[in-house]
C-alpha positions as a printed Julia matrix, in Angstrom:
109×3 Matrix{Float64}:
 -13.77    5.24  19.61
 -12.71    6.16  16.22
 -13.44   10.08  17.16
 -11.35    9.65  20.29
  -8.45    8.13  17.99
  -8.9    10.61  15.13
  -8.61   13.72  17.8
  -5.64   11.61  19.26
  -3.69   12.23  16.19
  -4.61   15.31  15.34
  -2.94   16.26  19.21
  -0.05   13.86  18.18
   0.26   16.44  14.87
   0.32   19.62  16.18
   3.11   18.57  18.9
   5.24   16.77  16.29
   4.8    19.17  13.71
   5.0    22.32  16.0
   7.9    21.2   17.78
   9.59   20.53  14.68
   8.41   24.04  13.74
  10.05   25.42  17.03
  13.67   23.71  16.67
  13.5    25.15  13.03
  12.76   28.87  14.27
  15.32   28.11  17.74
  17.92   26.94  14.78
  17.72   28.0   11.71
  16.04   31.7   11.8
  18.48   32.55  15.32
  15.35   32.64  17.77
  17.29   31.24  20.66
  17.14   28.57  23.41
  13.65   29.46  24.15
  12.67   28.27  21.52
  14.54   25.0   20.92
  13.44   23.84  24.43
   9.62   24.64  23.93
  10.4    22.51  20.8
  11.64   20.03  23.13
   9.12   19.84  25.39
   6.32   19.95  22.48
   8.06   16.9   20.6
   8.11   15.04  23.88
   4.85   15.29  24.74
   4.1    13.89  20.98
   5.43   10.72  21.92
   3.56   10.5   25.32
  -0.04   11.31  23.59
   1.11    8.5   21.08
   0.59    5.96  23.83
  -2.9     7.18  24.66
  -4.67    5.3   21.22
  -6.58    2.37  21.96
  -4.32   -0.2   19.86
  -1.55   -1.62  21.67
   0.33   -2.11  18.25
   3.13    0.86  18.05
   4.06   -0.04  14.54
   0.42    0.33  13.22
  -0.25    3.14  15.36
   3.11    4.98  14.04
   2.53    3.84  10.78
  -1.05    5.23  10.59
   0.15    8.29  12.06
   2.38    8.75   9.0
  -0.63   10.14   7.07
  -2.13   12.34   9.67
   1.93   14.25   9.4
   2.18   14.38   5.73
  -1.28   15.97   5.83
  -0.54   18.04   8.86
   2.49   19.17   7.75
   0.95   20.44   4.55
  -1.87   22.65   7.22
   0.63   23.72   8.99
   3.11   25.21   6.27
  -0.45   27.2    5.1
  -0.67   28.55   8.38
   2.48   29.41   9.8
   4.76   29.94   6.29
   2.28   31.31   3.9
   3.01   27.98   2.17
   0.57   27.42  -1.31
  -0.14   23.54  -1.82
  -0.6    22.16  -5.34
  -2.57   19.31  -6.54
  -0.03   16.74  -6.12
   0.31   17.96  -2.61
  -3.0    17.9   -2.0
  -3.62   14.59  -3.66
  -0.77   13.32  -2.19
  -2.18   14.06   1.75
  -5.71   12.67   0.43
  -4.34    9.25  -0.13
  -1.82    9.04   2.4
  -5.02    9.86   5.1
  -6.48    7.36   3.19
  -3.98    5.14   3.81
  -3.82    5.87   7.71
  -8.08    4.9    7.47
  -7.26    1.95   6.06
  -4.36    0.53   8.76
  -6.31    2.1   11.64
  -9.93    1.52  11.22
 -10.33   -1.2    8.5
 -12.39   -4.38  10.44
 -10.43   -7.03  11.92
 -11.21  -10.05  13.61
């Protein structure tokens, strides 16, 4: 279950955060319309894999997502922009995935 939820968000990530990536390139570096609507398409599909976690809470499942981004958005930067993390970013993605352990698989009754 947790594996399931865990690969979940890590789909959720690379649609939000590579759609994002594909408006900025569409926009802001002149790639074109091509690009924008792939970016379109990817963020949509973000929001439909969203609904595919187990918990029928949106806020916790958004909230928990939060830390998978910040993370993500750090891997992705590395990968696509050359983009050199410091400590504080690093540290800073440790506990916010942390954080998203905590809301998403801490034991409730």
């Amino acid at each position: 279950m947790i594996l399931r939820s865990v690969a979940l968000f890590v789909l959720a990530a690379v649609l939000e955060i590579g759609g994002a990536w594909l408006m900025w390139q569409g926009i802001r570096e002149h790639r074109g319309w091509a690009w924008i609507g792939a970016g379109a398409l990817a963020l949509s599909l973000y929001g439909v894999v969203a609904t595919f976690q187990s918990d029928a809470n949106f806020g916790r499942i958004l909230a928990a997502y939060g830390g998978i981004f910040v993370a993500g958005s750090l891997a992705w930067g590395v990968v696509a922009d050359g983009y050199r993390p410091d400590r504080f970013d690093l540290a800073g993605a440790v506990i916010c995935l942390l954080g998203m352990a905590v809301i998403m698989y801490a034991p409730r009754t």
